[in-house]
C-alpha positions as a printed Julia matrix, in Angstrom:
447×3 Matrix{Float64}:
 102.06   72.55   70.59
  99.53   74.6    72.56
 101.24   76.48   75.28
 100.56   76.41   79.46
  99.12   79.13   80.73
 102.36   79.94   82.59
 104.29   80.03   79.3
 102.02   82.22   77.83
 102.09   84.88   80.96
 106.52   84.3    80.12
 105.97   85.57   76.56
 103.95   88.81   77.33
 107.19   90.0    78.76
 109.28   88.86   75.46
 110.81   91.58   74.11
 109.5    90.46   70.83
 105.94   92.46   70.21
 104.84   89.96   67.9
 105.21   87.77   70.51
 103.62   89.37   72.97
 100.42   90.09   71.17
 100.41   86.53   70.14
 100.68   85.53   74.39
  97.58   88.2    74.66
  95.45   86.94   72.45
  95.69   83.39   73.6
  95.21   84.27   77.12
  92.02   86.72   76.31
  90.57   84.05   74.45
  91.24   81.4    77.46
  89.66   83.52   79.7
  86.49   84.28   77.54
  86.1    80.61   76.55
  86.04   80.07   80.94
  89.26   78.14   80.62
  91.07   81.3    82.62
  88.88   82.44   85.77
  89.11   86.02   86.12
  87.91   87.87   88.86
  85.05   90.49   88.85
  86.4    94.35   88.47
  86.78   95.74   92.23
  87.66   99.42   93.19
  91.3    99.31   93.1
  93.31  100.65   90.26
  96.77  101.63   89.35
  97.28  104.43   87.06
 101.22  105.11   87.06
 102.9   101.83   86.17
 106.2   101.68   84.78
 106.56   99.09   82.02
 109.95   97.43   80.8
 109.88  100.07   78.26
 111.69  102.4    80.6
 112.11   99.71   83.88
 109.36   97.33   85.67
 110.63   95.32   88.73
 108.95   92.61   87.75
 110.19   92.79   84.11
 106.02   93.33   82.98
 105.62   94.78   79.17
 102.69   96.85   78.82
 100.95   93.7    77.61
 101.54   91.74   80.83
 101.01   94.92   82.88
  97.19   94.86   81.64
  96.69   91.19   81.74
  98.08   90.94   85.54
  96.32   93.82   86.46
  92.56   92.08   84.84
  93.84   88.65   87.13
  93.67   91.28   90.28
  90.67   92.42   89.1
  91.96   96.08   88.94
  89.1    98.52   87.73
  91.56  100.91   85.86
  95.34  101.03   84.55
  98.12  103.78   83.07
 100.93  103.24   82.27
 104.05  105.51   82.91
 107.64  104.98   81.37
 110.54  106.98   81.57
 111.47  109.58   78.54
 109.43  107.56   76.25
 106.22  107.4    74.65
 107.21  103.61   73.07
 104.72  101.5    75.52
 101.33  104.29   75.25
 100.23  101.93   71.73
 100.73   98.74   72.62
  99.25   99.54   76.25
  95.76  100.98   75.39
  95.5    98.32   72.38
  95.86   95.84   75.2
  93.09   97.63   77.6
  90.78   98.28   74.46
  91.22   94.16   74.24
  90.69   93.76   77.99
  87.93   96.36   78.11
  90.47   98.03   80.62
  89.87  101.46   81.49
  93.17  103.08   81.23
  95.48  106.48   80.22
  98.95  106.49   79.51
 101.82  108.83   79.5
 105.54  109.72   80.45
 107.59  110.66   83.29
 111.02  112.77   83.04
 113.06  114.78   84.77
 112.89  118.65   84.04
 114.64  121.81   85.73
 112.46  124.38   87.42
 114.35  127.9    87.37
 112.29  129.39   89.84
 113.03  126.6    93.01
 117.05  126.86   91.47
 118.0   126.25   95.02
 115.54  124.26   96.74
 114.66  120.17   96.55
 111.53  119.68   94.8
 110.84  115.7    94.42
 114.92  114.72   93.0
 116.49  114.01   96.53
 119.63  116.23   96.55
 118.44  117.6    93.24
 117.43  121.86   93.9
 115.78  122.83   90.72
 115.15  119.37   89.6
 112.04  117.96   89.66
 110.56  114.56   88.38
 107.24  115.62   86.02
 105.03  114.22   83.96
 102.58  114.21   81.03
  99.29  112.11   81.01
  96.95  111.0    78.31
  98.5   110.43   75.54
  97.13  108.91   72.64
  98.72  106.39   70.11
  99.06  108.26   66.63
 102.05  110.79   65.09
 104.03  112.17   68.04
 103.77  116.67   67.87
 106.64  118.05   67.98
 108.99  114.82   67.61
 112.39  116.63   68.39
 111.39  117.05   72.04
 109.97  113.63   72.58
 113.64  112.43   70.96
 116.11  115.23   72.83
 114.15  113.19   76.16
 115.67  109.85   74.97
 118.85  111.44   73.73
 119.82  113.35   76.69
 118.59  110.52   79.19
 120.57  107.87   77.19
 124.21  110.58   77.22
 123.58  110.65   80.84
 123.71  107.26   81.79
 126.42  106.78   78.99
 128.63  109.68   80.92
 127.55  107.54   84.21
 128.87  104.05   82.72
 131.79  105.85   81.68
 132.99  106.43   85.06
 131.43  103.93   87.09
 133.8   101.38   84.55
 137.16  103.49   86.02
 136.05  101.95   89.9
 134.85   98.39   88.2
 137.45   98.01   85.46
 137.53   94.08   85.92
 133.91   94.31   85.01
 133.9    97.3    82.3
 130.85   97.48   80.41
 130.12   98.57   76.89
 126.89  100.35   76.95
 125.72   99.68   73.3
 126.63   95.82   73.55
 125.85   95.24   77.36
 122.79   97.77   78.74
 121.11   98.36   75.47
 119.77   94.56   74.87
 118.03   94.35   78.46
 115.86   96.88   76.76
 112.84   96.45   73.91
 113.95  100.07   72.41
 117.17  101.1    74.02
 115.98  103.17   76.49
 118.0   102.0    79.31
 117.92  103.3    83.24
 120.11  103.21   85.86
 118.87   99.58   87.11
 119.47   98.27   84.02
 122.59   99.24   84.17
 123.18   97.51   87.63
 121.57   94.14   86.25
 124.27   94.52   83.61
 127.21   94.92   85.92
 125.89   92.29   87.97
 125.49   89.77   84.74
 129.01   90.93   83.4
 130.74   90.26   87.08
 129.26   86.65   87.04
 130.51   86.03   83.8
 134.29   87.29   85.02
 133.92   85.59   88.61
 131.72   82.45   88.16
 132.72   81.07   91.69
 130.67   83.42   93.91
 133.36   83.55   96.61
 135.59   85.38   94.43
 132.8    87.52   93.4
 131.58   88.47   96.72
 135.45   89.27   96.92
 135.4    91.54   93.93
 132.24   93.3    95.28
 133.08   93.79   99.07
 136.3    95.11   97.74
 134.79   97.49   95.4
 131.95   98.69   97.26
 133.41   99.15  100.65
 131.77   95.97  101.86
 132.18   92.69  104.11
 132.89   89.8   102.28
 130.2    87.91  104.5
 127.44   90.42  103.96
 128.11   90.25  100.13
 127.42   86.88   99.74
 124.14   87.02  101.81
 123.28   90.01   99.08
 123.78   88.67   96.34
 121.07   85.94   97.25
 118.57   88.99   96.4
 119.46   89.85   92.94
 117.29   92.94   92.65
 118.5    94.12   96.07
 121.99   93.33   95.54
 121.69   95.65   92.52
 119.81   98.45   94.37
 123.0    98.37   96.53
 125.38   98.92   93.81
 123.23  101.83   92.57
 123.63  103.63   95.79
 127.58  102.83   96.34
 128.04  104.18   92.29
 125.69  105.86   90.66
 123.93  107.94   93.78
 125.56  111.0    95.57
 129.29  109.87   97.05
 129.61  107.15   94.54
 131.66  107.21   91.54
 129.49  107.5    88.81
 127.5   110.76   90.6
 127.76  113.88   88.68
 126.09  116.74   90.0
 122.7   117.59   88.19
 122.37  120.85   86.05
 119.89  122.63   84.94
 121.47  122.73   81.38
 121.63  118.93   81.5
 117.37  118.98   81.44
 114.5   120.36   79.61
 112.28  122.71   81.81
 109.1   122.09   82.99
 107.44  124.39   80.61
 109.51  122.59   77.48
 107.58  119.65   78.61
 104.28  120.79   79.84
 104.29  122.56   75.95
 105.25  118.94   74.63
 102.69  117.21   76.58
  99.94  119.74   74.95
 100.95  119.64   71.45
 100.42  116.18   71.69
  96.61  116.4    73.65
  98.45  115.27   76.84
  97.75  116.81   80.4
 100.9   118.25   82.2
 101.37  116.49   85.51
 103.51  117.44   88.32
 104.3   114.36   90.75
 104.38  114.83   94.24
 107.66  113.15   96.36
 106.52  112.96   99.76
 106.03  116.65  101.08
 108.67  117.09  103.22
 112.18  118.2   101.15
 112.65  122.28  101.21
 110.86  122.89   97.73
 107.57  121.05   98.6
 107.37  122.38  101.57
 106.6   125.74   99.87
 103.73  124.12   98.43
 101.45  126.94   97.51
 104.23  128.65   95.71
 105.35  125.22   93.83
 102.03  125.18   92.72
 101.27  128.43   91.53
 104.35  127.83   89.51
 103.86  124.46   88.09
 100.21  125.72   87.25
 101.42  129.02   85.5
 103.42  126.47   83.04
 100.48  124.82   82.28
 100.6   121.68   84.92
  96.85  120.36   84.93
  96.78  117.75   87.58
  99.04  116.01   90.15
 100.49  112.56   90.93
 101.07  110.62   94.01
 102.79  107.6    94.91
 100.75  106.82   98.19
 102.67  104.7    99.9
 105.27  106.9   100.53
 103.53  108.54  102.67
 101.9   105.76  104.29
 103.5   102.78  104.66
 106.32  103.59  106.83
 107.73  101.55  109.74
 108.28  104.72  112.11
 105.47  105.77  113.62
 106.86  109.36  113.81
 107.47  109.39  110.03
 104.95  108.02  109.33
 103.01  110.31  111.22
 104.05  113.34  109.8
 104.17  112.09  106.06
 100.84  111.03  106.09
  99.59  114.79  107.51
 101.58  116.09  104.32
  99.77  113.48  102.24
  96.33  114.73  103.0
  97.42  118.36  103.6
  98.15  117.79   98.99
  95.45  115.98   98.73
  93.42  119.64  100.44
  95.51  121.76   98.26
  95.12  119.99   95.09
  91.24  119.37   95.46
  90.95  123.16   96.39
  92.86  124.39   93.03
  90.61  121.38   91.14
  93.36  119.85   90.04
  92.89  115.91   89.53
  94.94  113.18   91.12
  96.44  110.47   89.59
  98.51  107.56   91.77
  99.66  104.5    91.41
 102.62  102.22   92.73
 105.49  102.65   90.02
 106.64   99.23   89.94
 110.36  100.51   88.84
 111.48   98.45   91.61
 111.53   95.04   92.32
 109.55   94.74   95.79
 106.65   97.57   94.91
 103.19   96.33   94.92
 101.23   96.08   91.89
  98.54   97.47   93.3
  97.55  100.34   96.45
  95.93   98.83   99.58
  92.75  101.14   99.12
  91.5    99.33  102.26
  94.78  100.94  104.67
  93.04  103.0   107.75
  95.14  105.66  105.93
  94.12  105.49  102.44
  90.1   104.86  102.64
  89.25  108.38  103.08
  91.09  109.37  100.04
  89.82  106.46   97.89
  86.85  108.35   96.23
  89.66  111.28   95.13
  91.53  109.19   94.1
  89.06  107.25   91.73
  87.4   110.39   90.16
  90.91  110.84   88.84
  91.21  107.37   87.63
  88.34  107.89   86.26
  88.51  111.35   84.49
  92.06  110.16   82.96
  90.4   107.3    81.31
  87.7   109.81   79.67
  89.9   112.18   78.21
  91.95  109.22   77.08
  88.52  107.58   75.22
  87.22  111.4    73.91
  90.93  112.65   72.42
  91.44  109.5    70.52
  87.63  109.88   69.56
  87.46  113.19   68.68
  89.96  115.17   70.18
  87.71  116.25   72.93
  90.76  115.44   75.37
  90.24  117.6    78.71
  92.43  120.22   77.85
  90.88  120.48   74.61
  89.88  123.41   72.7
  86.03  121.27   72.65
  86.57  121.29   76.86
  87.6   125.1    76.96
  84.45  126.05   75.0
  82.31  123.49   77.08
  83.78  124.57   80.45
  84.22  127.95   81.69
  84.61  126.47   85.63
  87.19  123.88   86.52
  85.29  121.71   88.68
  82.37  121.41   86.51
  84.79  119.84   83.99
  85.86  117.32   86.26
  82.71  116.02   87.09
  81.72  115.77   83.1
  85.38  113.82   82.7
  84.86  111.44   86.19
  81.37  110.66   85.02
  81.97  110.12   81.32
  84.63  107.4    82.24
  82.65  105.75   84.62
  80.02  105.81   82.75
  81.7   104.63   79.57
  83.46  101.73   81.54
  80.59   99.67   80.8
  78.89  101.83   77.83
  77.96   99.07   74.45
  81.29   99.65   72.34
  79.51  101.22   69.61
  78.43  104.18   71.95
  81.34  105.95   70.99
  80.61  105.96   68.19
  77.96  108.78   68.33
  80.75  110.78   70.15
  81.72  113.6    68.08
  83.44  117.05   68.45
  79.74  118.96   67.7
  78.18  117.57   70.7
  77.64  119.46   74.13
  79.06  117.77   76.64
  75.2   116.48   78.1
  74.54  114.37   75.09
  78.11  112.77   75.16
  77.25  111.6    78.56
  73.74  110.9    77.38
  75.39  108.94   74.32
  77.58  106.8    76.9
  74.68  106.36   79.25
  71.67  105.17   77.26
């Protein structure tokens, strides 16, 4: 039986990979035999997408990630889970199938001794700070204990969380291993997959949904009435039980500690041992750590942090008009600081809630202007992804460092090798090697 194009789109987000790459391959070869239109590549692009390997919204595998983003025409992906590297293979074998630009990395949480008692980007956080690595390549993982104390200590966390989160919803107690880990392809479960379970678990105990809006509005504090009218929203109905249990006031809080995370440096080390670029991700530029910008940033640079992140529409797309105001002045006021230290800029949407877009509005009054930045970064991310799975001539490299005594000369080699190798013959890479200087690479891509 041949399968519909919609039941092939279902199975890239089985949590079978067989499966999935089975659901990719059918739908490639649709779409190069003309029985799939796809749109021609635009400008828009998404590099930090969060795949069901840590949580997607949308419940999108890497897989599904690349072939939604090719039906938007996106120009460029990257993918971004939490604690884990488990999505980075099966993503960039997908783009190299999808001629997909793309980098991939992780996002974790890490302390930063030297803002001990301010915010950073962790709202009601001081000293902890959400940070990333960037272009990693598939292969044997450097130094493996770190990558697994990042899975370890998130999974103990939200183990300690269940623990007492099941004391306020007895009726409904879950057992992590048997309830939260299946929702998962590896077991690396967040705190919305928790929700989901609690929310599956409660409809099991309460089938008649008055009773269960009962249960809830008990538990949480809540109107019976308004309940009922949330639990019509799934994915918003769990976003409420996060905040009434898990976040600050609810049950399963527990304060965060610096002991209970790796530093930034821990990571930023990780993240070069394994030919990655540290990464620190902006929040919005207004709590008391970011706020000290120059100072964050000397610090985060003096660890080894490489580039920056941004989730745009933060800072953007905002109903007030004052907020809105003022976050978007501390969007481009980064955007100044970061080009001035040349320090590349990554964004994207997340997708690790249901209700994000899958892609930027490029076109917004407020984001135009920045759209070139923001590209080159795209861009560069996708070149030192192609060069350190080539020849380990990523752009933190010891080949880069020899190549590039000034910053921004480096960028503009890494911008214009990936755009130029985004439509370079496949076997031009081929010539790419670790003894070449960095004009004839871009000559290789180019001719």
């Amino acid at each position: 039986m041949t399968e519909t194009l919609e039941q092939l789109e279902a199975l890239l987000d089985d949590l079978n990979p067989e499966t999935r790459r089975h659901a990719l391959a059918a739908l490639l070869e649709r779409a190069k035999t003309g029985q799939v239109k796809l749109p021609h590549r635009g400008e828009s692009f998404n590099m930090h997408c969060h795949s069901f390997f840590s949580y997607n919204g949308y419940g999108y595998s890497p897989s599904g990630l690349v072939w939604r983003g090719m039906k938007q025409g996106l120009m460029a992906m990257g993918l971004v889970d939490f604690d884990v590297l488990d999505g980075v293979a099966e993503f960039e074998e997908a783009c190299r199938l999808a001629c997909m630009p793309c980098g991939a990395g992780l996002e974790t949480r890490v302390f930063v001794p030297e803002f001990a008692d301010r915010e950073i980007n962790s709202p009601g956080e001081p000293g902890i700070s959400y940070h990333m690595g960037m272009g990693f390549v598939p292969g044997t993982v450097a130094e493996p204990a770190v990558a697994a104390s990042l899975r370890d200590q998130a999974r103990a966390r939200n183990e300690r969380m269940v623990e007492r989160v099941n004391t306020l919803l007895d009726e409904i107690a879950l057992d992590y291993a048997k309830d939260v880990l299946p929702l998962t392809p590896t077991g690396n479960a967040t705190e919305r997959h928790v929700c989901a379970a609690y929310c599956a678990k409660a409809e099991d105990v309460y089938p008649d949904p008055d009773r269960r809006a009962a249960f809830w509005a008990a538990k949480l504090g809540m109107d019976a009435e308004a309940v009922k009218t949330g639990m019509d929203d799934p994915p918003g109905f769990q976003g409420v039980i996060r905040a009434k249990t898990m976040k600050r006031g609810g049950v399963g809080y527990a304060e965060a500690k610096g002991e209970d995370f790796p530093t930034a440096d821990q990571v930023n080390r990780f993240a070069l041992a394994n030919g990655a670029i540290p990464v620190f991700a902006l929040l919005d530029g207004t709590s008391s750590g970011e706020q000290c910008m120059d100072e964050l940033l000397d610090v985060m640079q003096a660890g080894g942090v490489a580039a920056v992140n941004i989730i745009p529409d933060r800072n953007w797309n905002i109903k007030d008009p004052g907020v809105r105001q003022l976050k978007v002045a501390k969007l481009y006021d980064f955007v100044e600081k970061a080009k001035a230290r040349d320090l590349p800029i990554f964004v994207g949407t997340e997708m690790n809630a249901h209700g994000q877009r899958f892609v930027d509005d490029f076109a917004a009054p407020e984001m135009a202007p920045l759209h070139g930045v923001f590209m080159a970064g795209a861009w560069l991310l996708h070149a030192h992804t192609l060069l350190q799975a080539r020849a380990g001539m990523g752009y933190l490299s010891p080949w880069a460092a020899r190549n590039f005594a000034v910053t921004a000369e480096k960028n503009a080699f890494y911008e214009a090798f990936g755009r130029t190798a985004a439509t370079a013959p496949s076997g031009a890479l081929g010539q790419i090697g670790p003894d070449l200087h960095p004009a004839e690479a871009l000559r290789a891509v180019s001719e």
